[in-house]
C-alpha positions, 0 to 999 in steps of 0.5 A: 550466504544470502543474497545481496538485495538491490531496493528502490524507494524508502518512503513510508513503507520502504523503509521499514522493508529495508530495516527488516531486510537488514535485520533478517541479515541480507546486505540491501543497497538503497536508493531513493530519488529523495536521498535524505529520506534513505540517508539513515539507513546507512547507520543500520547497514544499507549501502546508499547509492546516488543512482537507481542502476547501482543498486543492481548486481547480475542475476540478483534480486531488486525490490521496488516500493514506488507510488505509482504507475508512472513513477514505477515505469520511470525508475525500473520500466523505462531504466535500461542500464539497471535491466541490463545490468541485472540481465539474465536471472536477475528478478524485480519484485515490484510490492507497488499497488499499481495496474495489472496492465502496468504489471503486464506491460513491465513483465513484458519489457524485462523479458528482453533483458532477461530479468523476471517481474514478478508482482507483489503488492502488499496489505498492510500499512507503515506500522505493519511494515515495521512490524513484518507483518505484511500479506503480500500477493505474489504472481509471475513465473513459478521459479522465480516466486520459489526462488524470492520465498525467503526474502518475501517472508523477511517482511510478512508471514503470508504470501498468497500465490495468484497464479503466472499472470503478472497483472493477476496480483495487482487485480487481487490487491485492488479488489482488497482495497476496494472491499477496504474503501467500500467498509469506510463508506459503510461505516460513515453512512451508518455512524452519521445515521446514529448520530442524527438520532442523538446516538454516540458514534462511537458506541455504535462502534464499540457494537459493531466489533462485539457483534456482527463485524468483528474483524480488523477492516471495522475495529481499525477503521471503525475507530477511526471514523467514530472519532474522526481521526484522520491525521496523521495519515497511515494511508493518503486519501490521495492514494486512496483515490489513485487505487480506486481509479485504478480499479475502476479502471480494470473493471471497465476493461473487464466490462464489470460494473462497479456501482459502488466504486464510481460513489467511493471515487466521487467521495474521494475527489470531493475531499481531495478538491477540499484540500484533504489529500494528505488525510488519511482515506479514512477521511473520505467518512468527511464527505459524508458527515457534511453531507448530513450535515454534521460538524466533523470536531476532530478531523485535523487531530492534533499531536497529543491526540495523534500520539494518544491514538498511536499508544491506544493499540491501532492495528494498521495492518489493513489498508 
């Protein structure tokens, strides 16, 4: 019989975790601190619960998918009835982008109760999700990761083991969407150079992926940025902001200069105090638009052009 699975936050990505949970035959127990958000998948199986401890049971297993540092601290880091009622054995994967001082710091504090953390942030965007086709990046204690196998390979065919240091996962996710963010840049620095020369961005595009760039980061986003497709949003420019502090904010602690970093966050403040937040990250391409002085003609896509773009086979595997 498999276990039942205690899971906190349905948003974007925790929902389709929770619907592919329950399709790969755990029982889940649900709680999201906006309860409408989760009420529909109470039809597909869930137990909806009106308070995060419930969702544990002694020496179970919860997931969290929250969207932040503080927020996670607050549901889980700072929750002492759902620690000490899942007590001893009980483990907390935590699929969060978030600071690996954070993932420390909360692998620390369950100790005490005698629940595992264990890291696991996640590569791949809401229609991965769906699709259970998530990379995660898993680090913590060895038996608690052999243990959790089963339920991570619910939700992504790949798991890559970062060692025993909680924070090493969270490091390794960073670094990824660091490499992500440093594409798009990339990307809008050489799509506004070819259209100043009267060159169709999106032809450059096309070259890309059939030439030297042949990968998912620049077929994705590169058709992204080439037509200026920037809502709805797959993943917030708001976030995008928060992983690229974050990073910066290991590197430092790290005493790692990240040049690169420092312009991608200024870009992603700049769109943010322009109102852009809810754009997707690949909208930080904007700020480079405007800054050749160019007129970005479809960064706010409508309905149709959103639908057109989702039915045109975008794979949001990457982010």
């Amino acid at each position: 019989m498999r276990p039942t699975i205690g899971f906190l936050g349905t948003g974007s990505m925790g929902h389709p975790m929770v619907v592919n949970l329950l399709k790969a035959g755990y029982t889940v127990r649900v709680w999201n601190r906006t309860a409408e958000r989760a009420a529909s998948l109470a039809a597909q199986g869930a137990t909806i619960l009106s308070l995060s401890e419930e969702v544990a049971e002694p020496g179970a297993l919860i997931i969290s998918s929250l969207s932040t540092d503080r927020v996670l601290n607050e549901v889980v880091g700072g929750n002492h009835a759902l620690l000490r009622k899942l007590g001893p054995e009980g483990i907390h994967i935590s699929t969060s982008t978030v600071s690996p001082e954070t993932s420390r710091n909360l692998a620390e504090g369950h100790r005490r109760y005698g629940v595992t953390y264990l890291a696991a942030p996640v590569l791949g965007r809401p229609d991965a999700a769906a699709d259970a086709k998530l990379s995660i990046f898993l680090s913590g204690p060895a038996q608690a990761k052999e243990r959790v196998q089963p339920v991570l390979r619910a939700l992504g065919p790949r798991v890559f083991d970062l060692g025993e240091d909680p924070g090493a996962a969270n490091v390794a996710k960073l670094a990824c969407n660091f490499l992500l963010a440093s594409a798009i840049e990339a990307m809008a620095e050489a799509f506004a150079l070819v259209e100043k020369n009267g060159i169709d961005r999106r032809r450059l595009a096309d070259l890309l992926v059939q030439t030297v760039f042949d990968c998912p980061a620049y077929r994705n986003y590169g058709r992204q940025i080439a037509e200026q497709h920037y809502q709805p949003a797959l993943f917030k420019l708001s976030l995008g902001l928060k992983d690229i502090s974050l990073t910066l904010e290991s590197a430092a602690s790290s005493l790692v200069p990240l040049p690169l970093a420092s312009l991608l966050r200024d870009h992603l403040i700049s769109a943010l105090a322009k109102g852009r937040g809810d754009f997707d990250w690949t909208g930080l391409a904007g700020e480079v638009s405007e800054a050749a002085g160019l007129h970005q003609s479809s960064a706010e896509s409508n309905d149709t052009e959103a639908d057109a773009y989702a039915e045109s086979g975008f794979d949001s595997q990457y982010r």
